[in-house]
C-alpha positions as CSV (number, residue, x, y, z in Angstrom):
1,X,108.0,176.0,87.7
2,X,107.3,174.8,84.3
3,X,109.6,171.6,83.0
4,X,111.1,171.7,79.9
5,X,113.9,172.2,77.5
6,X,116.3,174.7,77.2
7,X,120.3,175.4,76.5
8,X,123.1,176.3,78.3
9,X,126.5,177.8,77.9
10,X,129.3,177.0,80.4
11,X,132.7,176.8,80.5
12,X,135.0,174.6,80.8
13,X,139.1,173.4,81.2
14,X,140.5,169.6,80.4
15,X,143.2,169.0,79.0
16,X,143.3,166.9,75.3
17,X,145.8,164.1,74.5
18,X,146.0,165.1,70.7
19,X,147.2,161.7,68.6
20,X,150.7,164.0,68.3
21,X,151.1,164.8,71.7
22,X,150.3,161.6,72.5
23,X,152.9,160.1,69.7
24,X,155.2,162.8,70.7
25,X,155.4,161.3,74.3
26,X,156.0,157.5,73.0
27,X,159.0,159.2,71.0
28,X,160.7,159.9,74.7
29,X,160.8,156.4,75.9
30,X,162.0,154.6,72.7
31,X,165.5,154.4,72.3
32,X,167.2,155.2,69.3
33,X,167.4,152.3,67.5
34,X,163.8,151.8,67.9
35,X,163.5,155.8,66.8
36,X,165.2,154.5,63.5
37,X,162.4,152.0,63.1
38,X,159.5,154.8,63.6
39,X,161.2,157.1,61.0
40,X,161.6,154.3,58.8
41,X,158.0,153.6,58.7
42,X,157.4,157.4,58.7
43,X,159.5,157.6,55.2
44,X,157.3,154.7,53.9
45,X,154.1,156.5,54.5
46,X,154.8,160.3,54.1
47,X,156.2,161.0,50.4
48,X,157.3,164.8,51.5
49,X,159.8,163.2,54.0
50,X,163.6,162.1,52.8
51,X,166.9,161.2,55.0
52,X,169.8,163.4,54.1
53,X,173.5,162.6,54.6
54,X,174.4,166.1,54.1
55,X,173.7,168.9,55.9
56,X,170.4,170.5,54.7
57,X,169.2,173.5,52.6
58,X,166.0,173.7,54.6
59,X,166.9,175.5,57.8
60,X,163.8,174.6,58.8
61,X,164.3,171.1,59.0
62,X,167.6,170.7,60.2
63,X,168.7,170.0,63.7
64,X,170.5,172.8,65.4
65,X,173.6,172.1,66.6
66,X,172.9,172.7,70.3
67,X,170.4,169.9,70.3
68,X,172.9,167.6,69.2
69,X,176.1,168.6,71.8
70,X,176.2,169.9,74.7
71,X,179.5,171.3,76.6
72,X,179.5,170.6,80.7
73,X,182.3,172.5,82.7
74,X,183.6,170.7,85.7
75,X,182.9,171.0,89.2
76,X,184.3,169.9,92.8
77,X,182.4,166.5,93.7
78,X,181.7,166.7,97.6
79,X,183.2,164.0,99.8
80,X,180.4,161.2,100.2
81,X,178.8,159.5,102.8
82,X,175.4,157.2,103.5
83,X,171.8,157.5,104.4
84,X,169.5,154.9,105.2
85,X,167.8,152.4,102.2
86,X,164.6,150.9,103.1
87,X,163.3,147.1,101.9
88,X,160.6,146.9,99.3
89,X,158.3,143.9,99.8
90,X,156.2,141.8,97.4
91,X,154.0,138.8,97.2
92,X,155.5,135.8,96.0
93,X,153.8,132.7,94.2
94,X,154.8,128.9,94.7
95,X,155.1,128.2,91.0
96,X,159.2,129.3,89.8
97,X,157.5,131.3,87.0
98,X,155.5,133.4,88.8
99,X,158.1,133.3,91.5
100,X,160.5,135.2,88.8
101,X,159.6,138.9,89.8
102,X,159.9,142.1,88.8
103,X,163.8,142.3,88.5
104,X,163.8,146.0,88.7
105,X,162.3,145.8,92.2
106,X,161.9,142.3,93.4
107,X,165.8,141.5,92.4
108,X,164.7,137.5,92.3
109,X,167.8,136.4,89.9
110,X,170.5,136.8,92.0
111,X,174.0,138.5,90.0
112,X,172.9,141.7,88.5
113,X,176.8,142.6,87.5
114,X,177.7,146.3,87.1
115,X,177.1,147.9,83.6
116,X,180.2,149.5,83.5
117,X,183.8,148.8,81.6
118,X,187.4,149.2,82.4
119,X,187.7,149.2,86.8
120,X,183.8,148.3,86.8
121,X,183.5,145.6,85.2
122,X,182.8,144.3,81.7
123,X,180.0,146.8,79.5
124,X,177.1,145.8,78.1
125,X,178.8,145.6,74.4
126,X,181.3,143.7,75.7
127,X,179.3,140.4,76.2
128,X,180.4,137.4,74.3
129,X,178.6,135.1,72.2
130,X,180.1,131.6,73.4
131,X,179.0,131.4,77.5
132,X,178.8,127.9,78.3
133,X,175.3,126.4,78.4
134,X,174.5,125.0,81.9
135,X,174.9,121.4,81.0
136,X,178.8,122.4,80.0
137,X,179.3,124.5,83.1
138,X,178.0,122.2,85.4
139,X,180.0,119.0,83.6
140,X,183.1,121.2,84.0
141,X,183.2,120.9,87.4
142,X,182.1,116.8,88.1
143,X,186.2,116.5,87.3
144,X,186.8,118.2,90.2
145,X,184.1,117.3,92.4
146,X,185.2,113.9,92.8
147,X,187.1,111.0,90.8
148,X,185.1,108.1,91.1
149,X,184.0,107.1,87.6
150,X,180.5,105.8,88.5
151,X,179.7,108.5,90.3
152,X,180.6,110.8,87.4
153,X,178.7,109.0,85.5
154,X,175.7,109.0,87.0
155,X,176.2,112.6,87.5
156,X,176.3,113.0,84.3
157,X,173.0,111.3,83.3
158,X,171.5,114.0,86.5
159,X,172.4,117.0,84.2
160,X,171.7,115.7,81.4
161,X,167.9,115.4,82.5
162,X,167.9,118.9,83.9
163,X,164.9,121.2,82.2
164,X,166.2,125.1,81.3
165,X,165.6,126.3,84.7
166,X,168.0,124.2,86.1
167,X,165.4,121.3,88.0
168,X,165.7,117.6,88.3
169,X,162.2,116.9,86.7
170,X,162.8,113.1,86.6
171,X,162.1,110.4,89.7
172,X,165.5,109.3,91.1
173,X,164.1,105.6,91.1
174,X,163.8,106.1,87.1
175,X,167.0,107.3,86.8
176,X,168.3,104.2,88.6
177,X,166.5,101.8,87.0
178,X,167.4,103.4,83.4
179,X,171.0,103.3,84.6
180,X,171.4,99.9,86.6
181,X,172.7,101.7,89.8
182,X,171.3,101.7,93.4
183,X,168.8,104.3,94.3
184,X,171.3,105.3,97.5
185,X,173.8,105.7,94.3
186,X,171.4,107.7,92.3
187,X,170.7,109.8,95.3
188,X,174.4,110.3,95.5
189,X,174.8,111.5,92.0
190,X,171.8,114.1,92.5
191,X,173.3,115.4,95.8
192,X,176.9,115.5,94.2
193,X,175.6,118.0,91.4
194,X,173.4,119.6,93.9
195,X,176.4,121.4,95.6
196,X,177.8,122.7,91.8
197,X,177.3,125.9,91.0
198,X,174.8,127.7,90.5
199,X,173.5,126.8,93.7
200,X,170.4,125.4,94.0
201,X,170.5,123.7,90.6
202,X,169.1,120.1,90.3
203,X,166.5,120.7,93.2
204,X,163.3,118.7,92.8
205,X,161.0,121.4,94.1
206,X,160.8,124.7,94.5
207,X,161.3,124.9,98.3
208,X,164.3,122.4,97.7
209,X,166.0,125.1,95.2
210,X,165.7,127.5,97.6
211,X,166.8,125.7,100.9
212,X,170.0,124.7,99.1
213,X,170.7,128.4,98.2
214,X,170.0,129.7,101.7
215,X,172.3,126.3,103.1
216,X,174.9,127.8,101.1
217,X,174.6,131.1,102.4
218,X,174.9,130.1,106.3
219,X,170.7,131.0,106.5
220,X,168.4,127.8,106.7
221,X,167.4,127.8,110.5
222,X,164.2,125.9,112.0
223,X,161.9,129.4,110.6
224,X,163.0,129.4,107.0
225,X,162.8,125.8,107.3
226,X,158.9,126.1,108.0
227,X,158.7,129.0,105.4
228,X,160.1,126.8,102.5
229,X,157.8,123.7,103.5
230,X,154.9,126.3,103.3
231,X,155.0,128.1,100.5
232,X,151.6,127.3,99.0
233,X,150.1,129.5,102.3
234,X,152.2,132.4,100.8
235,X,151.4,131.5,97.3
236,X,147.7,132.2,98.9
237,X,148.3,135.4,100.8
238,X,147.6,133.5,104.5
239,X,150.6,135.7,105.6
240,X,149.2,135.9,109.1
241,X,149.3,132.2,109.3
242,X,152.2,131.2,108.2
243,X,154.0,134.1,110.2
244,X,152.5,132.6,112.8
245,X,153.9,128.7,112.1
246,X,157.2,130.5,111.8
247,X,156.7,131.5,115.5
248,X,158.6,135.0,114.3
249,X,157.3,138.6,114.7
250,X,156.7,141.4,111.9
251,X,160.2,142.5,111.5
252,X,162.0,139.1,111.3
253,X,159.0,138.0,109.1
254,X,160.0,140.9,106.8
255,X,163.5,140.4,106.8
256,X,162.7,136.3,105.8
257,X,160.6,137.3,102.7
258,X,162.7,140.1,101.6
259,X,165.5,137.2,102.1
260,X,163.4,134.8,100.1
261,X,163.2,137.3,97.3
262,X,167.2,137.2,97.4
263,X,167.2,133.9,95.9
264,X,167.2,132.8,92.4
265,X,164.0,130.5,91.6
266,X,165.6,129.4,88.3
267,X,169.2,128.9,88.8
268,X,169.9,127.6,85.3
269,X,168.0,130.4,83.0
270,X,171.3,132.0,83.4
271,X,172.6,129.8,81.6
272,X,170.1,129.2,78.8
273,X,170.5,132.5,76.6
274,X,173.3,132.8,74.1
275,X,175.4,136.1,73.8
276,X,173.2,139.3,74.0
277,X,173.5,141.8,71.1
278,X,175.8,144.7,71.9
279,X,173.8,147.4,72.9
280,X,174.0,150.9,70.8
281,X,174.9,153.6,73.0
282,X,172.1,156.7,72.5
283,X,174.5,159.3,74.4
284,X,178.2,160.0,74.1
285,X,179.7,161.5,77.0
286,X,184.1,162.3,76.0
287,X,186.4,164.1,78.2
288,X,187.8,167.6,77.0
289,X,191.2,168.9,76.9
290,X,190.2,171.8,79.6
291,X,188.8,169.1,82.0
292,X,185.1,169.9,80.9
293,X,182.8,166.7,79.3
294,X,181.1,167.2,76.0
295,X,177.9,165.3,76.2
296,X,176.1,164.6,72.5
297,X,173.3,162.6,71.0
298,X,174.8,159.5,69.2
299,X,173.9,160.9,65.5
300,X,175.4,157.4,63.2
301,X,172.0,155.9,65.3
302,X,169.8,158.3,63.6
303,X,169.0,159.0,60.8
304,X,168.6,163.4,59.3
305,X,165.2,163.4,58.4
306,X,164.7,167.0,55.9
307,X,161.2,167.7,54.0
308,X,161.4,168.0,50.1
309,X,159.7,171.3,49.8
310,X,160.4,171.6,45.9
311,X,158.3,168.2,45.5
312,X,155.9,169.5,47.7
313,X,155.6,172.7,45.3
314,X,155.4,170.1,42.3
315,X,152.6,168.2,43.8
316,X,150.7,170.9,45.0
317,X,150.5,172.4,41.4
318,X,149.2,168.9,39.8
319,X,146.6,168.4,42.4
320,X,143.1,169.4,41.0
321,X,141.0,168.9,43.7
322,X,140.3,169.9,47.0
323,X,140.6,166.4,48.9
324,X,143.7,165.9,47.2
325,X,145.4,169.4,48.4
326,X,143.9,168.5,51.7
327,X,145.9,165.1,51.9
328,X,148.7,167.2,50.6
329,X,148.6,169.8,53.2
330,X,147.9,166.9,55.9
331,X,151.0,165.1,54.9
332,X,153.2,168.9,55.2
333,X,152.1,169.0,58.6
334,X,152.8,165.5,59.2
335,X,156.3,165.9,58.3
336,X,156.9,169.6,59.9
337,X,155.6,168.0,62.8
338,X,157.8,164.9,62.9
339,X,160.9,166.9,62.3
340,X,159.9,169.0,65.3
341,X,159.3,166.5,67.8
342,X,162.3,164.8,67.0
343,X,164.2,167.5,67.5
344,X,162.4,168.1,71.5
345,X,163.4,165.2,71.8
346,X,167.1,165.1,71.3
347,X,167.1,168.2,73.3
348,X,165.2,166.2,76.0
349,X,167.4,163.8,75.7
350,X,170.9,166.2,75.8
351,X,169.3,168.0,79.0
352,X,168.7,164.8,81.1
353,X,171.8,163.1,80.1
354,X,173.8,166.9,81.0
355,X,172.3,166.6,84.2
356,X,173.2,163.5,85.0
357,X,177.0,163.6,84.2
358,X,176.5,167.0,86.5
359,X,175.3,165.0,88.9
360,X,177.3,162.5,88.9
361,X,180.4,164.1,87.9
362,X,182.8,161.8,90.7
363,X,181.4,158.5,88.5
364,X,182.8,160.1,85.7
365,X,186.0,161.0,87.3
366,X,186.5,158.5,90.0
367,X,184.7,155.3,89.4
368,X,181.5,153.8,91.4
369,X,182.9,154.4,94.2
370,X,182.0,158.2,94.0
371,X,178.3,157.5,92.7
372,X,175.9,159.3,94.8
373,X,172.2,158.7,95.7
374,X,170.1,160.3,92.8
375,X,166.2,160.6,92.4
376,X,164.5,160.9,89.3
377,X,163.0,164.2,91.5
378,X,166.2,165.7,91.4
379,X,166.9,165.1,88.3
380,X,163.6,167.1,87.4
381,X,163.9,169.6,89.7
382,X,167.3,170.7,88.5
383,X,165.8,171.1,84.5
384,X,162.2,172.1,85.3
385,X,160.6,169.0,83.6
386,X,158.2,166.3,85.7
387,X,159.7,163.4,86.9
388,X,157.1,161.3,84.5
389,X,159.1,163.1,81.4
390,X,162.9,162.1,83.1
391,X,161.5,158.7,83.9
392,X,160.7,158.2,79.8
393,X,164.0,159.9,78.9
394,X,165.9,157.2,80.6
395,X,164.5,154.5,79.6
396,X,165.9,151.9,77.1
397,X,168.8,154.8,77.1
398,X,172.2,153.6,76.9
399,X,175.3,156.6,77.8
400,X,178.8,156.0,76.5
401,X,181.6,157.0,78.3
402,X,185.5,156.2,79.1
403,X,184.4,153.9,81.8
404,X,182.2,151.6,79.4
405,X,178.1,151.8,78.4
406,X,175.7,152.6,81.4
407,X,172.1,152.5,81.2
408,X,170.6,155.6,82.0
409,X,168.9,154.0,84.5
410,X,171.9,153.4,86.1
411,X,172.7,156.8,87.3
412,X,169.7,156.5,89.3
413,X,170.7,154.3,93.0
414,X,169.2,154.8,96.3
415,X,171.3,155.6,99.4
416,X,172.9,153.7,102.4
417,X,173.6,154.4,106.0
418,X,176.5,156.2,107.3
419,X,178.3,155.8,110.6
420,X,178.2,159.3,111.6
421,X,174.9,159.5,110.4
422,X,174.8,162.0,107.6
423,X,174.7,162.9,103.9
424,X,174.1,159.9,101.6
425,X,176.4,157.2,99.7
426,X,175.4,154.8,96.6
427,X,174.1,151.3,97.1
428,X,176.2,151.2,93.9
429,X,179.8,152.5,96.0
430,X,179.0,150.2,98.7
431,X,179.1,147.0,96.0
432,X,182.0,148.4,94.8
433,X,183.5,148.7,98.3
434,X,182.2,145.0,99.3
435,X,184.3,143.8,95.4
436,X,187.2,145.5,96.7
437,X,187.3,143.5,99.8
438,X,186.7,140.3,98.6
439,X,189.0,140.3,95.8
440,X,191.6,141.2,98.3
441,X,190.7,138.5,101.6
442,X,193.7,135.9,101.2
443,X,192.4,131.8,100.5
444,X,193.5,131.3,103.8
445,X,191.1,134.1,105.4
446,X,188.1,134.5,103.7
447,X,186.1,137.1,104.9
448,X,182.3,136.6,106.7
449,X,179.3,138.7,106.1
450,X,179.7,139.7,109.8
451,X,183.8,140.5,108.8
452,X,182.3,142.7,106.2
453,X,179.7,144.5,108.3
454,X,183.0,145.7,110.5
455,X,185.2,146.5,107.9
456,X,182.7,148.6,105.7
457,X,181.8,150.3,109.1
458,X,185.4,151.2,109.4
459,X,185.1,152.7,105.8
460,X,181.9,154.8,106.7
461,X,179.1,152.5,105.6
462,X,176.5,151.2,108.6
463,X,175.1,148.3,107.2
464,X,172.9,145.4,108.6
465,X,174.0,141.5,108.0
466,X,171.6,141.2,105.4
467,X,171.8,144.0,103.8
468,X,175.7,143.3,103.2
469,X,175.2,139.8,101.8
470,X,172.0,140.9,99.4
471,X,174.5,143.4,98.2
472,X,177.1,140.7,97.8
473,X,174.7,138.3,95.8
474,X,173.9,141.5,93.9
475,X,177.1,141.8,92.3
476,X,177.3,137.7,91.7
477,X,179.8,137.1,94.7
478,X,179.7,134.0,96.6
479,X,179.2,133.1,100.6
480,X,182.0,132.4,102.7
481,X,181.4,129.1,101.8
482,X,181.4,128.9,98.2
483,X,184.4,131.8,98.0
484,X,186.7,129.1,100.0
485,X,185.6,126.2,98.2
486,X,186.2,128.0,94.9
487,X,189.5,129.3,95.9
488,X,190.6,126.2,97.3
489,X,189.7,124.5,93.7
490,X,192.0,127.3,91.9
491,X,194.4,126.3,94.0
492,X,194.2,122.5,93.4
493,X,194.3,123.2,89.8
């Protein structure tokens, strides 16, 4: 057989990523404000496009109605109960920074407050601008920590030398000698604003910032001891190793790091921001008069992009050449094309955020305590889309509602256990459920982690130890320990 050249035909499928498709897919994940910003630029760059504050001539170009509002009719919400939650592990570095995780996933920074307003808490708009820094929270409490001048004092100079993270970074013999005090004093001052709040504040190390936060919470035994003078072996990945020095097997090793991960490795950066910026809601969700919901895009967010066709005809008539009507009909299609995917996306948008308030129809009505577990699979399931396109939806979404301003992501909360063993109940319900307890235990009778465990099992939800105080340190509640030391200050003051 003779060699040589010679063509072929064949056929073939792929798909392309066109530059639109492609922009068309960022357009789901921004949020609106940030959509504002895109237009904007759009404007600046495409002389065919102009922002109407009335409705417009162009049918074309204007945004139908249904892709702004929606109407959802009610339905009964089913009684709800829990299903089991598994642990999510990751690696951990010994350096705070890198020790300050992913906080969708790795929840290292400890209070992560509801989103909600009114009976859940403060919304996201609702944060104010003058939070005390951490030097002023911690100096508000040396008053009542003890009232020996000197030892206020030197308390005083401690914080004052604190870095934003909330670490002693200075020697304690330098801070003695600077001050004129005794080191055994100094050391006094350093362990006196040691036990403030936040806990773990004023460590010298990381392992001492998190020892002093699992002291606190009832959990520094001889194996976290070892795990906390050995964190450069997990920094390294020698897992087998130090599992081993903790003389512990694979579950109990599990539950230590997922513990570990519980704690905050920068105490004082809570401390270090100012007010956020209120956050612009991108949905509206508002009760009818019949008991329905109206859910609508949030249009005073957005601006009404229309195409000047009569300027188009103008400028097609003066061009003389062909590259010129080419850039002409380029920038037509530009604009037809932008007005488009907007709109897909604020139907997107509408269908996803319908779904939700469908799903999750007992939130709106009840409160957390009636959130169920919800997948972004079910979400896309129930509107024929892929999860990837829900996923983008929600994020950097905000939803508006009677209760306050939710995240979209919100909405989204795995299950927990149940005592009889079926259907599925929020992580977010059994927060709620641990909050109502707590505010209600008498100073006299402050509730344990183990109290908790029984008393949640008694309202349907079988929980583990640790489960029930990672959930409590979720919603920025205190041990036994710090609750009665803090109630039995309120009640000295």
């Amino acid at each position: 057989m003779a060699l040589g050249p010679r063509l072929d035909l064949r056929q073939s499928q792929s798909l392309v990523m066109t530059p639109q498709l492609q922009q068309a897919i960022k357009l789901l994940a921004l949020s609106n404000l940030e959509v504002e910003t895109f237009i904007g630029e759009a404007l600046d760059a495409n002389p065919l496009l102009e922002v109407s504050s009335t409705a417009p001539a162009d049918a074309q170009a204007e945004i139908p109605e249904e892709a702004r509002r929606t109407t959802l009719e009610t339905s009964p919400v089913d009684q709800l109960v829990g299903e089991g939650m598994g642990a999510v592990d990751k690696p951990l570095d010994v350096d705070p920074g890198a020790l300050d995780l992913d906080r969708d996933t790795g929840d290292w920074g400890g209070a992560l407050s509801s989103y909600g307003g009114g009976e859940d808490g403060p919304g996201i708009d609702e944060r104010g601008a003058s939070e005390p820094t951490l030097g002023e929270h911690l100096d508000g409490q040396i008053g009542l920590a003890t009232s020996d001048p000197r030892l206020a004092m030197i308390a005083r100079a401690v914080i004052d030398r604190l870095d934003e993270a909330g670490y002693f970074p200075s020697s304690l013999r330098d801070l003695a000698d600077d001050l004129g005090v005794p080191l055994a004093e100094a050391e006094a001052g350093l362990a006196l604003v040691q036990s403030f709040d936040p806990t773990g504040v004023a460590a010298r190390s990381l392992g001492e910032c998190i020892a002093l936060q699992a002291k606190e919470a009832d959990r520094y035994d001889p194996c976290m001891a070892r795990l906390l003078d050995n964190l450069d072996l997990l920094a390294r990945g020698e897992l087998a190793r130090l599992k081993r020095m903790c003389d512990v097997d694979d579950e109990d090793f599990a539950d230590m790091l997922a513990e570990l991960r519980s704690y905050d490795p920068k105490p004082g950066l809570k401390f270090s921001y100012g007010g956020g910026e209120p956050v612009t809601p991108d949905v509206l969700v508002t009760p009818r008069t019949d008991g329905g919901w109206d859910v609508s895009i949030n249009q005073a967010t957005l601006p009404r992009l229309i195409i000047n066709r009569s300027y188009y005809v103008e400028m097609k008539s003066a061009c003389d050449d062909k590259a010129a009507r080419g850039w002409l009909s380029d920038k037509l299609a530009d604009a037809n094309w932008l007005v488009k995917a907007l709109d897909q996306r604020q139907r997107t948008i509408l269908k996803v955020a319908t779904e939700l308030v469908t799903q999750q129809e007992g939130f709106f009505r009840h409160g957390v305590s009636q959130l169920k577990p919800l997948t972004l699979r079910t979400v896309a399931d129930a509107i024929s889309m892929h999860e990837s396109t829900v996923s983008r939806v929600t994020s950097n979404k905000y939803l508006m509602c009677p209760r306050g301003t939710f995240e979209l992501k919100y909405f989204f909360t795995s299950g927990v256990g149940a005592v009889d063993g079926e259907g599925g109940a929020s992580a977010e319900a059994v927060k709620a459920a641990i909050r109502q307890l707590i505010d209600a235990e008498s100073p006299k009778a402050i509730l344990s982690d183990d109290t908790l465990v029984d008393l949640l099992k008694e309202k349907g939800f079988d929980l583990a130890r640790r489960t029930v105080a990672k959930y409590r340190e979720a919603i920025g509640l205190g041990s036994s320990v710090q609750r009665r030391r803090a109630k039995a200050l309120a009640g000295v003051r």
